[in-house]
TIRO-2110 file (N, C-alpha, C; in Angstrom, 1 decimal):
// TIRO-2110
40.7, 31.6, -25.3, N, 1, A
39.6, 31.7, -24.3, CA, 1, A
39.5, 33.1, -23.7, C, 1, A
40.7, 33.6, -23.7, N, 2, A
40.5, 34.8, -23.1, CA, 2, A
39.7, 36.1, -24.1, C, 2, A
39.9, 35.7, -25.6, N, 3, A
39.3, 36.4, -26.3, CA, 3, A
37.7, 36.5, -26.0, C, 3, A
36.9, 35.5, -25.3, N, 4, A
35.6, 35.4, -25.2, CA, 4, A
35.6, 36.3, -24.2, C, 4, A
36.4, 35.8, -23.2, N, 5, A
35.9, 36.7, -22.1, CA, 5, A
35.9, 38.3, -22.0, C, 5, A
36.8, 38.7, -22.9, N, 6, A
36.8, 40.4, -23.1, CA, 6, A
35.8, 40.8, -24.0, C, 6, A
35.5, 40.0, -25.3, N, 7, A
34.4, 40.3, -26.2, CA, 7, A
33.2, 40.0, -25.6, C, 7, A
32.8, 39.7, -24.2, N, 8, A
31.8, 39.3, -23.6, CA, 8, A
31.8, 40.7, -22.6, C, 8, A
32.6, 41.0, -21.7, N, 9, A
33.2, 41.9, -21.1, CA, 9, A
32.7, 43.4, -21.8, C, 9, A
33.1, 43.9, -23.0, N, 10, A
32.7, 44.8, -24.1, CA, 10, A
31.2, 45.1, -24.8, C, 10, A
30.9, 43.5, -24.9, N, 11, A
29.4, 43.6, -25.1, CA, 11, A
28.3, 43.6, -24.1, C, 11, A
28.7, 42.9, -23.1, N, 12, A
27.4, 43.5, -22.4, CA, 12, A
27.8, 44.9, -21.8, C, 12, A
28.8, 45.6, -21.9, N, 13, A
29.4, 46.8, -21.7, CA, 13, A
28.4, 47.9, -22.8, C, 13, A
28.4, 47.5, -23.9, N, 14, A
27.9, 48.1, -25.2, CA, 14, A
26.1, 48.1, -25.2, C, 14, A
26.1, 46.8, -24.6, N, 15, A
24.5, 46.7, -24.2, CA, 15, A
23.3, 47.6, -23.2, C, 15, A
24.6, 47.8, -22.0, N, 16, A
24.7, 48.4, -20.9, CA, 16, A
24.5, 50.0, -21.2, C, 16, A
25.3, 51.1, -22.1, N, 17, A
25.1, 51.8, -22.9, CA, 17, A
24.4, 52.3, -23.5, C, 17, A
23.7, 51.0, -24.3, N, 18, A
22.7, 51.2, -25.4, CA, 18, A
21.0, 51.4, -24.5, C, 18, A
21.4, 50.3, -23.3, N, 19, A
19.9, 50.5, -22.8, CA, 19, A
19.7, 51.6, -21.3, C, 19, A
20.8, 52.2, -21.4, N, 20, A
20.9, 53.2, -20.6, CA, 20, A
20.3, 54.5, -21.2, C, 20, A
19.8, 54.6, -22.5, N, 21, A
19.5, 55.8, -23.3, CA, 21, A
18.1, 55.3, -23.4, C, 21, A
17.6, 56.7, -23.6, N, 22, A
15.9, 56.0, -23.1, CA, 22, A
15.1, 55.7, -24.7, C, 22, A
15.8, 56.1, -25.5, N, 23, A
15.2, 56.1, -26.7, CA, 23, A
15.4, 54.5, -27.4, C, 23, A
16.5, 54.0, -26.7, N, 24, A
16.6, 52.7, -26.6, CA, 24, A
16.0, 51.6, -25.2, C, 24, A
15.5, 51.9, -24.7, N, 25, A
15.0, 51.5, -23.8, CA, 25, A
13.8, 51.5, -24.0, C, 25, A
13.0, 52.2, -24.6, N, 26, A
11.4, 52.5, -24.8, CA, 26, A
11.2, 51.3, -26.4, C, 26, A
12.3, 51.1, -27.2, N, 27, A
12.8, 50.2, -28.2, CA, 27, A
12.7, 48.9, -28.0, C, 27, A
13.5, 48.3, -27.2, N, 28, A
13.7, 47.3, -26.6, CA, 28, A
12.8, 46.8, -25.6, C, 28, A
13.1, 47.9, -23.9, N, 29, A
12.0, 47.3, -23.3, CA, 29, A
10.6, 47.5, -23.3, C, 29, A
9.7, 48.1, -24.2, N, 30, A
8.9, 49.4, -24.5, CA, 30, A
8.4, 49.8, -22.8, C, 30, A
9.2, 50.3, -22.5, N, 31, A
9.1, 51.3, -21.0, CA, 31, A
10.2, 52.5, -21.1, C, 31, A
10.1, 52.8, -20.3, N, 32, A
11.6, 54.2, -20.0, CA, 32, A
11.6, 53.7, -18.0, C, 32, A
12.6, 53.4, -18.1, N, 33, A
13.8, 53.1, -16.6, CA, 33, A
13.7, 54.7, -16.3, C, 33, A
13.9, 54.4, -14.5, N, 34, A
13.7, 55.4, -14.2, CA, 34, A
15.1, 55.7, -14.4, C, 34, A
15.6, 57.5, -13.6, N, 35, A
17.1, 57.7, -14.4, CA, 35, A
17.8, 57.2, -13.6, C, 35, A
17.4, 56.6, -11.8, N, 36, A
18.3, 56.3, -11.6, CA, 36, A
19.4, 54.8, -12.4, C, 36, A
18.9, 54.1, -12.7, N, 37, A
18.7, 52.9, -13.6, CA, 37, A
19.6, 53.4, -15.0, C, 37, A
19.2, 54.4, -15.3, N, 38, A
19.5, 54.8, -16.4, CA, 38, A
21.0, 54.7, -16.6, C, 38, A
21.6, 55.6, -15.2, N, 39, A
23.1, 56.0, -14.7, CA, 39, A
23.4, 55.0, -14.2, C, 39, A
22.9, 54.4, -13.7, N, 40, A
23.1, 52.8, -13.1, CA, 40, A
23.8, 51.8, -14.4, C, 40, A
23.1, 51.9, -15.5, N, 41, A
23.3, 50.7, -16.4, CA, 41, A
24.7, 51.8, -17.6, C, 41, A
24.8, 53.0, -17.3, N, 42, A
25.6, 53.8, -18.2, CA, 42, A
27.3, 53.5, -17.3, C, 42, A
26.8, 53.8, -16.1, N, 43, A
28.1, 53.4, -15.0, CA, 43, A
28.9, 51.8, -15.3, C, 43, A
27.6, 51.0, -15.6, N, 44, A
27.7, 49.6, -15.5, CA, 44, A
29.1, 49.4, -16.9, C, 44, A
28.1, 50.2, -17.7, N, 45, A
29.2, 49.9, -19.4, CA, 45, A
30.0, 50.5, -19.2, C, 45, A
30.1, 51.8, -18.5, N, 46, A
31.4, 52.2, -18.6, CA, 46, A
32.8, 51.3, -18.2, C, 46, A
32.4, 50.9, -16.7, N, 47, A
33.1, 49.6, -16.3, CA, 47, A
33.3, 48.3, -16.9, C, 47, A
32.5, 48.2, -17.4, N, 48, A
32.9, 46.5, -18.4, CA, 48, A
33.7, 46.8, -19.3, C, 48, A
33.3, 47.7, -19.8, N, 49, A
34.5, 48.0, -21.4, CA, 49, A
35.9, 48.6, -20.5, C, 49, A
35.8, 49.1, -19.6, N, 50, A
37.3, 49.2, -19.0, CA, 50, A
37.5, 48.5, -18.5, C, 50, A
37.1, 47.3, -17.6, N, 51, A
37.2, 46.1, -17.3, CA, 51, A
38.0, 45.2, -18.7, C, 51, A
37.2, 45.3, -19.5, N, 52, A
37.4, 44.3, -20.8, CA, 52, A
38.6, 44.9, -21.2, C, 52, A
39.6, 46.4, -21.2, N, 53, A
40.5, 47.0, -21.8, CA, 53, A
41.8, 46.1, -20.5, C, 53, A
41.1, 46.4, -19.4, N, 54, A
42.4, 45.8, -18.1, CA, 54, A
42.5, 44.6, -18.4, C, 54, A
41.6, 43.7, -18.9, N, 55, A
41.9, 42.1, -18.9, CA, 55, A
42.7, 42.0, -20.2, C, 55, A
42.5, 42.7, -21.7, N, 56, A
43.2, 42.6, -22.7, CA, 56, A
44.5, 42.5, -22.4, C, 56, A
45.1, 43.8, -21.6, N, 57, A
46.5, 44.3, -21.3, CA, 57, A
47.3, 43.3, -20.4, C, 57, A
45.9, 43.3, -19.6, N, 58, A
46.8, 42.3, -18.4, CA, 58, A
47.0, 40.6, -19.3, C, 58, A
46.2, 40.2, -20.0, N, 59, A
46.3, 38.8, -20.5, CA, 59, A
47.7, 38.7, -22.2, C, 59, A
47.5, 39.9, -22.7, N, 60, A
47.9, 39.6, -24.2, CA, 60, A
49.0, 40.7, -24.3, C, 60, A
49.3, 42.0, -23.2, N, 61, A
50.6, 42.9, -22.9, CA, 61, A
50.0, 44.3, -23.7, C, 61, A
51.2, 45.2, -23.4, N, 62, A
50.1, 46.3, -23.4, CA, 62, A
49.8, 46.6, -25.0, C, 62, A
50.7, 46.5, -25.8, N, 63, A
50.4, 46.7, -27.5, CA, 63, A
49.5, 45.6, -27.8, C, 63, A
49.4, 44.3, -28.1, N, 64, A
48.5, 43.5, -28.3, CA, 64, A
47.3, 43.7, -28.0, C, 64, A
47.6, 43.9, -26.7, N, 65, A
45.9, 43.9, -25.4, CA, 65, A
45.1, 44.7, -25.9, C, 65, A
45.7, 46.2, -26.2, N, 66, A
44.9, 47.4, -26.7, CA, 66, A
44.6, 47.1, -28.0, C, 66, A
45.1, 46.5, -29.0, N, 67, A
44.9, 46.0, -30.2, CA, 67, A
43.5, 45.0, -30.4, C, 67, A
43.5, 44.5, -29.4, N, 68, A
42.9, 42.7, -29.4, CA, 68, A
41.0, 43.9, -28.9, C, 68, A
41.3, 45.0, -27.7, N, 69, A
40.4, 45.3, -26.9, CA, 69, A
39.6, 46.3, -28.1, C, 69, A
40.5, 47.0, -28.8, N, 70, A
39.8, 47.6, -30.0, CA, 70, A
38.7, 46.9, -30.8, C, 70, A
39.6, 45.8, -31.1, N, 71, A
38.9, 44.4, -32.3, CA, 71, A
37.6, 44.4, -31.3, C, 71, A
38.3, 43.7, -30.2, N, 72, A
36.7, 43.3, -29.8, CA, 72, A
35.3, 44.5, -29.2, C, 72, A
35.9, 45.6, -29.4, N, 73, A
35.1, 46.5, -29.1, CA, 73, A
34.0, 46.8, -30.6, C, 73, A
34.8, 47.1, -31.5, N, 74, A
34.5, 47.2, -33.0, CA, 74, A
33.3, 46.0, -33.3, C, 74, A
33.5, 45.0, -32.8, N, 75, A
32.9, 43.6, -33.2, CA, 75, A
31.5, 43.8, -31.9, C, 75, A
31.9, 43.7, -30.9, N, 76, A
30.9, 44.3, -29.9, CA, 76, A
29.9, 45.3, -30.4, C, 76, A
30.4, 46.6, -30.5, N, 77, A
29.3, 47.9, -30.9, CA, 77, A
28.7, 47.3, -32.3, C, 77, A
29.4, 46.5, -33.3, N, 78, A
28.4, 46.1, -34.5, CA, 78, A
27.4, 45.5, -34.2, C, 78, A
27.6, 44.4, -33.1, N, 79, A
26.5, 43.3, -32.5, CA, 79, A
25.4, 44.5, -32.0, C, 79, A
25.8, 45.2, -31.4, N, 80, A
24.6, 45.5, -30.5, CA, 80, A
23.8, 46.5, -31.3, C, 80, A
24.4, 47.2, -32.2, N, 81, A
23.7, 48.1, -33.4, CA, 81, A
22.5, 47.0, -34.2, C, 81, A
23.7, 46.2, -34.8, N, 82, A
22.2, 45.3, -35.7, CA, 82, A
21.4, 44.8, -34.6, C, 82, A
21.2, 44.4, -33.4, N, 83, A
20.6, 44.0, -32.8, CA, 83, A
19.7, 44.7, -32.6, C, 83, A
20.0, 46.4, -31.9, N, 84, A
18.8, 47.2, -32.0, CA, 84, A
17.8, 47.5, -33.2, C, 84, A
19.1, 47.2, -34.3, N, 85, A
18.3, 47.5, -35.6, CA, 85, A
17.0, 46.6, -36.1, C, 85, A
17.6, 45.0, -35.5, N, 86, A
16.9, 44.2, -36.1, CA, 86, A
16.0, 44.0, -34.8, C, 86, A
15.6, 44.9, -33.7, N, 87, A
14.6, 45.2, -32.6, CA, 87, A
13.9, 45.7, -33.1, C, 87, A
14.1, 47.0, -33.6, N, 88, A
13.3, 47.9, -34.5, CA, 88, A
12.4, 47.5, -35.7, C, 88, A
12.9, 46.8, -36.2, N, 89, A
12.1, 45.9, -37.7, CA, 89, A
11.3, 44.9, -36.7, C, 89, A
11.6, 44.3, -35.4, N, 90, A
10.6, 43.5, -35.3, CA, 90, A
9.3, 44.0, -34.8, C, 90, A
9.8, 45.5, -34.0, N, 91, A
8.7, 45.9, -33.5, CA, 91, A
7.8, 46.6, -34.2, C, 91, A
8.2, 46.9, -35.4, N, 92, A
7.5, 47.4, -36.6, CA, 92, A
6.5, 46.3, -37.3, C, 92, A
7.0, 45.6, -37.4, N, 93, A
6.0, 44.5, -38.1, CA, 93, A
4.8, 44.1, -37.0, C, 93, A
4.7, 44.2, -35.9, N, 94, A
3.5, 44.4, -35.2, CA, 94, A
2.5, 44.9, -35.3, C, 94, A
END
């Protein structure tokens, strides 16, 4: 269970990130956020993914945790790549 919760923790962490960059943002939401927003949602990911790294350590110890927080980081940033990717192809076929 606790695997969800850090791979969830990481992704909207990775999400947070991705729509914090305006080139992604004009992609997705077709607008650009103002910057404060911008640092707002960059701040946001930074904390989830360290959030997601404390709950790893604290739930599964410190070699596992960081092990387990990697995986689910790796598996995270793939999601949210194809996702933009396959945002990109949709907004294209328009």
């Amino acid at each position: 269970m606790m695997h969800i919760v850090v791979l969830a923790m990481v992704l909207a962490g990775f999400a947070s990130l991705a729509l914090s960059m305006t080139r992604h943002q004009s992609e997705v939401l077709a607008r650009r956020l103002p910057p404060s927003q911008g640092r707002l949602l960059q701040g946001l990911g930074f904390f989830l993914i360290t959030a997601g790294l404390a709950t790893a350590i604290g739930t599964f110890g410190g070699g596992l945790g960081t092990v387990a927080w990697f995986g689910h980081m790796t598996l995270a940033a793939g999601t949210v790549f194809l996702a933009l990717v396959w945002r990109r192809q949709q907004r294209r076929k328009r």
